[in-house]
ROLUMKE-219487 format. One record per residue: chain; residue in three letters; z, y, x of N, C-alpha, C in turn. Coordinates in steps of 0.05 Angstrom, whole numbers, plus 5000, padded with zeros to 4 digits. Layout:
A|ala|Z|Y|X|Z|Y|X|Z|Y|X
...
This chain:
A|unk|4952|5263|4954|4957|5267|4982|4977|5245|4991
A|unk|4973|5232|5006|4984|5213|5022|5012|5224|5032
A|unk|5033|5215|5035|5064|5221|5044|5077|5196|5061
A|unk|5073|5196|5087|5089|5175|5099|5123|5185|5097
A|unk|5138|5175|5087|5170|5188|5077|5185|5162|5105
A|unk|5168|5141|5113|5177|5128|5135|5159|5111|5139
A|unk|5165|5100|5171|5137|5085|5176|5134|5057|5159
A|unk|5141|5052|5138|5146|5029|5128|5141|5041|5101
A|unk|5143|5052|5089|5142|5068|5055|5118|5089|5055
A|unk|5094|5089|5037|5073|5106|5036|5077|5111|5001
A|unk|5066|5136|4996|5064|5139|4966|5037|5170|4959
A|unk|5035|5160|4941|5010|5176|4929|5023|5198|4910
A|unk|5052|5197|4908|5057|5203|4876|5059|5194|4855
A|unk|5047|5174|4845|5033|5159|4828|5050|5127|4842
A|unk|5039|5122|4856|5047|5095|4870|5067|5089|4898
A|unk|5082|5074|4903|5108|5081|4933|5096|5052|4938
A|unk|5087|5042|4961|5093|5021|4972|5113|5020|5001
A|unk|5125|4995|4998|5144|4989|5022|5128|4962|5030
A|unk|5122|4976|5066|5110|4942|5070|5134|4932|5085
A|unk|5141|4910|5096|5165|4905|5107|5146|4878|5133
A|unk|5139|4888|5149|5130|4874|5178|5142|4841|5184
A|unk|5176|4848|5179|5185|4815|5185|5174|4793|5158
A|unk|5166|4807|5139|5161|4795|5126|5124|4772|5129
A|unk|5106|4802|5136|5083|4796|5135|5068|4775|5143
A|unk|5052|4751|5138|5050|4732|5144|5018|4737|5170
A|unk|5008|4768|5171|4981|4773|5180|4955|4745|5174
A|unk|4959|4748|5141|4941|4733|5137|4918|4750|5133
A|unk|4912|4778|5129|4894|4803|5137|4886|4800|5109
A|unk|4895|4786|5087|4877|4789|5057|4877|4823|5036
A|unk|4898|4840|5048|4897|4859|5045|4882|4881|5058
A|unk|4875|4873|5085|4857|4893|5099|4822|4884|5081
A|unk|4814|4863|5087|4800|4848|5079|4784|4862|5052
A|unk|4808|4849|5028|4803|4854|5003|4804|4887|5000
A|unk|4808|4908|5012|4815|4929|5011|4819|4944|5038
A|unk|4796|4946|5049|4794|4956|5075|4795|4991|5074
A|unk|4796|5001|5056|4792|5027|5040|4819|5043|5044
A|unk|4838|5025|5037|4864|5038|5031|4887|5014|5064
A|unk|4877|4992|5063|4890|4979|5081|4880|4973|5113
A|unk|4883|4992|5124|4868|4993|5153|4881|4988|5182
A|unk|4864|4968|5187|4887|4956|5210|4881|4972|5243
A|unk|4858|4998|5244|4859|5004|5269|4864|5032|5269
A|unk|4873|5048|5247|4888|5068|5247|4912|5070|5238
A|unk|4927|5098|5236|4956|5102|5238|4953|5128|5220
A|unk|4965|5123|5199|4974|5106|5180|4958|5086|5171
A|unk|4968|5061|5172|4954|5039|5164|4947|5041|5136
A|unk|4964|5053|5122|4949|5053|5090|4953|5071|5085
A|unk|4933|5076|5068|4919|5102|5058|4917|5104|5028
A|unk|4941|5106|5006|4936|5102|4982|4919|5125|4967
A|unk|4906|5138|4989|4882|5155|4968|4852|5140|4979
A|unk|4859|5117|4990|4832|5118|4991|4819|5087|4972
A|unk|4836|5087|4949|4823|5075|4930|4838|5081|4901
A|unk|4834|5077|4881|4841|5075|4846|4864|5059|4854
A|unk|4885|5066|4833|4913|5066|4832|4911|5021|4825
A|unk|4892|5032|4807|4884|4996|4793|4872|4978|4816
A|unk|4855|4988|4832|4858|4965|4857|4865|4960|4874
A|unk|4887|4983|4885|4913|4981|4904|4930|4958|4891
A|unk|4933|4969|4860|4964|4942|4861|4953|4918|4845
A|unk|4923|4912|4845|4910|4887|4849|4909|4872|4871
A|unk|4912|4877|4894|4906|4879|4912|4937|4875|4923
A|unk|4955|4892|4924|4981|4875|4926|4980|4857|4914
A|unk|4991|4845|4897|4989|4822|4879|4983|4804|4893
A|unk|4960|4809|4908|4950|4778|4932|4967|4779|4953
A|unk|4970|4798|4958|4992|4788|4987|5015|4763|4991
A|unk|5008|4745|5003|5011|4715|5002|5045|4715|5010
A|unk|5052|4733|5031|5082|4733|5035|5102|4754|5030
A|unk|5095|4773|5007|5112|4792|4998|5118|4811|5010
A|unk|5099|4819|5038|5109|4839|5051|5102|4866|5045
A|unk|5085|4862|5018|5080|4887|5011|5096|4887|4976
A|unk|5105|4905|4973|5125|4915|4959|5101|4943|4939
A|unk|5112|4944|4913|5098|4964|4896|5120|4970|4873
A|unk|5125|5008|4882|5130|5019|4863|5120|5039|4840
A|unk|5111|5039|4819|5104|5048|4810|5115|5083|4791
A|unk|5114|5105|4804|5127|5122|4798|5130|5135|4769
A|unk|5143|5150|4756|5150|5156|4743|5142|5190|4752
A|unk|5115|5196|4732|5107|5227|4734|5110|5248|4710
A|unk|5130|5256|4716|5138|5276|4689|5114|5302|4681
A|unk|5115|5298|4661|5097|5315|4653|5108|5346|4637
A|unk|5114|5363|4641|5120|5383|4629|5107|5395|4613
């Protein structure tokens, strides 16, 4: 389930991203490469359930000006 915790920070549980806007260069290679989870004509713009944990932060990785940020959580297991 998707958790906007602020308009800038999304997390799955599993994954936290922080995008940071002054940063973003709108080179669109994230909507693009990942139109699934990165969507530029709705609100929330990203949607980390709507792809595998493995090609969300492939997929960061390309982001050309760092404005997307990836944390990877820590899920305790009892």
């Amino acid at each position: 389930m998707l958790m906007e915790v602020d308009k800038n920070l999304y997390t799955n549980g599993e994954l936290t991203v922080v995008y940071d806007p002054k940063k973003c260069a709108n080179a669109g290679l994230c909507c693009a490469g990942l139109s699934e989870v990165f969507r530029s004509s709705v609100i929330p713009w990203i949607d980390l359930d709507g792809a595998p944990n493995e090609e969300i932060i492939k997929q960061i990785s390309k982001c050309p000006s760092g404005a997307l940020k990836l944390v990877q959580n820590k899920v305790l297991v009892h």
